[in-house]
C-alpha positions in Angstrom: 53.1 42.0 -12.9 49.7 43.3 -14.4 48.7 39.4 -15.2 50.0 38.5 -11.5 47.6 40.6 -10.4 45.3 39.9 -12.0 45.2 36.2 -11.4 45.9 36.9 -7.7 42.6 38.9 -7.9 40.9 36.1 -9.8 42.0 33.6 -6.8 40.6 36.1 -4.4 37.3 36.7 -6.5 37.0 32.5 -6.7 37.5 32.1 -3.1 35.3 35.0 -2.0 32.4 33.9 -4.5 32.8 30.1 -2.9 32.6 31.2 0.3 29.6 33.4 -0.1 27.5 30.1 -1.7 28.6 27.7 1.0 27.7 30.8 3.2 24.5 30.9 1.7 24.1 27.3 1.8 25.0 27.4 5.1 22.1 30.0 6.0 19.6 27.8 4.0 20.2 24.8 5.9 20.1 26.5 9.2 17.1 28.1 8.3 15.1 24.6 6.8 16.8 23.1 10.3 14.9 26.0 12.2 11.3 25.4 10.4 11.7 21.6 10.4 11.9 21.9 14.3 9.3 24.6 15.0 7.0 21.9 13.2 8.0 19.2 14.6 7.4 20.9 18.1 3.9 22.6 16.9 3.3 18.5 16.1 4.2 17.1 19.0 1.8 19.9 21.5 -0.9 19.0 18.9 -0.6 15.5 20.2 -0.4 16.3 23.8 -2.9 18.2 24.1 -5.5 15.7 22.6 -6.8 13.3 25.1 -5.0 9.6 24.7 -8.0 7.8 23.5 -9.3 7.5 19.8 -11.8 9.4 18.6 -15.4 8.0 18.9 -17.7 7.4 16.3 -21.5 7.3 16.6 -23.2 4.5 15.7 -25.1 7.0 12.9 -21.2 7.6 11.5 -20.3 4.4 10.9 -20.1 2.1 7.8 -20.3 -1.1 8.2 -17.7 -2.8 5.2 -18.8 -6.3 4.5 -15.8 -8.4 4.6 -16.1 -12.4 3.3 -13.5 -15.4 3.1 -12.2 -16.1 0.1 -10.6 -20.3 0.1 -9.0 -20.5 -2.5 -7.3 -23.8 -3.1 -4.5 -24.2 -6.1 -2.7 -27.0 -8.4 -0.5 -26.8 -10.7 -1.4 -27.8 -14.6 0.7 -30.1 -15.0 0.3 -30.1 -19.3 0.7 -26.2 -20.0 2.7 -25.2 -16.7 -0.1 -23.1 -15.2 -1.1 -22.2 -11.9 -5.6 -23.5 -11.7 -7.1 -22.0 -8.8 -11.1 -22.6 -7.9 -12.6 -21.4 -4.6 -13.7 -24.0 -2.3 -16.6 -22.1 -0.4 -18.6 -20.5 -3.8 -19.4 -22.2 -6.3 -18.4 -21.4 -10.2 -15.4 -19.9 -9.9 -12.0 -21.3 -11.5 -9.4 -19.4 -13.0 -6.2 -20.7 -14.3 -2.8 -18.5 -14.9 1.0 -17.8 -15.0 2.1 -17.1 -11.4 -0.1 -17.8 -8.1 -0.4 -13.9 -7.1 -1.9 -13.6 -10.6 -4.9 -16.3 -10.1 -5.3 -15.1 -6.3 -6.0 -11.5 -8.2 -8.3 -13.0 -11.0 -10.2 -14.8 -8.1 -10.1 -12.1 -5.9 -11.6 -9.5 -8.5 -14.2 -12.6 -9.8 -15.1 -13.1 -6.3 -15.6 -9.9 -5.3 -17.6 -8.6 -8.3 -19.7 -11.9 -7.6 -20.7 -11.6 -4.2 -21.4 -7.9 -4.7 -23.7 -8.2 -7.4 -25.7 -10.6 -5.3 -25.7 -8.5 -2.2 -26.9 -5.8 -4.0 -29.6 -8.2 -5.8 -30.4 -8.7 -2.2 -29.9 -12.4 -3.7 -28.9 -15.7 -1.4 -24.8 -16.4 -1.6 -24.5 -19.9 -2.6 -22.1 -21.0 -0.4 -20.2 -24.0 -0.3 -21.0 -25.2 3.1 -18.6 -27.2 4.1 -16.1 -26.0 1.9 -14.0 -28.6 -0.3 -10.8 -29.7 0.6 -7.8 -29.3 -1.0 -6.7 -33.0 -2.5 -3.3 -34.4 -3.1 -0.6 -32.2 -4.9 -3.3 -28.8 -3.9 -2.3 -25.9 -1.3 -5.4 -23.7 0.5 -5.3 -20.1 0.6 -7.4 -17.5 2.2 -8.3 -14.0 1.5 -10.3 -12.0 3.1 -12.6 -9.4 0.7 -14.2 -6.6 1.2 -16.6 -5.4 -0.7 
């Protein structure tokens, strides 16, 4: 009767302690439910009370981010199963690799370093004006840099 007891008791202890965590689980969540709300209300009167339009910036605030076009035009390699890229608008740069997104990187980064250097050189771009054309069998792309 003694072991009856005590496994009855055991049950009971099992069930009470279960019940308290989901209790407590219970208490948590409705808590984190409670804060998650009073922010998201604190939020939203945030927002209302700002005026609708974007903030202005004085012309002494801003900075201006040169931004240039990149052509790129690409071929395949037909003897080593590369991807060659050059850019058609500045001269000197060609880059050859594995996968299209890697040459548009190279040529992005090469491009980039290039035209900054010169900028900062206060040096003239030497721009391919028109720019070439991609031929048979070569696809165009264009990215826009900024410096």
């Amino acid at each position: 009767m003694r072991a009856t007891g005590t496994m009855v008791t055991g049950l009971t202890n099992e069930r009470w302690w279960t019940a308290g965590v989901d209790n407590c689980y219970g208490i948590i969540n409705s808590y984190l439910r409670y804060r998650l709300a009073r922010e998201a209300e604190a939020f939203e009167d945030s927002l209302m009370s700002d005026s609708d339009s974007l903030p202005l910036i004085s012309d002494d605030e801003r900075s201006p981010v040169p931004v240039f076009n990149c052509q790129i035009i690409l071929r395949s390699s037909e003897s080593d199963q590369k991807i060659v890229g050059r850019v058609a608008n500045l001269r000197g740069i060609t880059v050859c690799g594995n996968t299209e997104r890697d040459v548009l990187t190279q040529i992005a980064n090469v491009f980039r370093a290039q035209v900054q250097a010169l900028t900062e050189e206060k040096m003239p771009i030497p721009w391919i004006d028109p720019p070439e054309q991609p031929g048979p069998g070569e696809t165009e792309r264009f990215v826009p840099i900024h410096l």
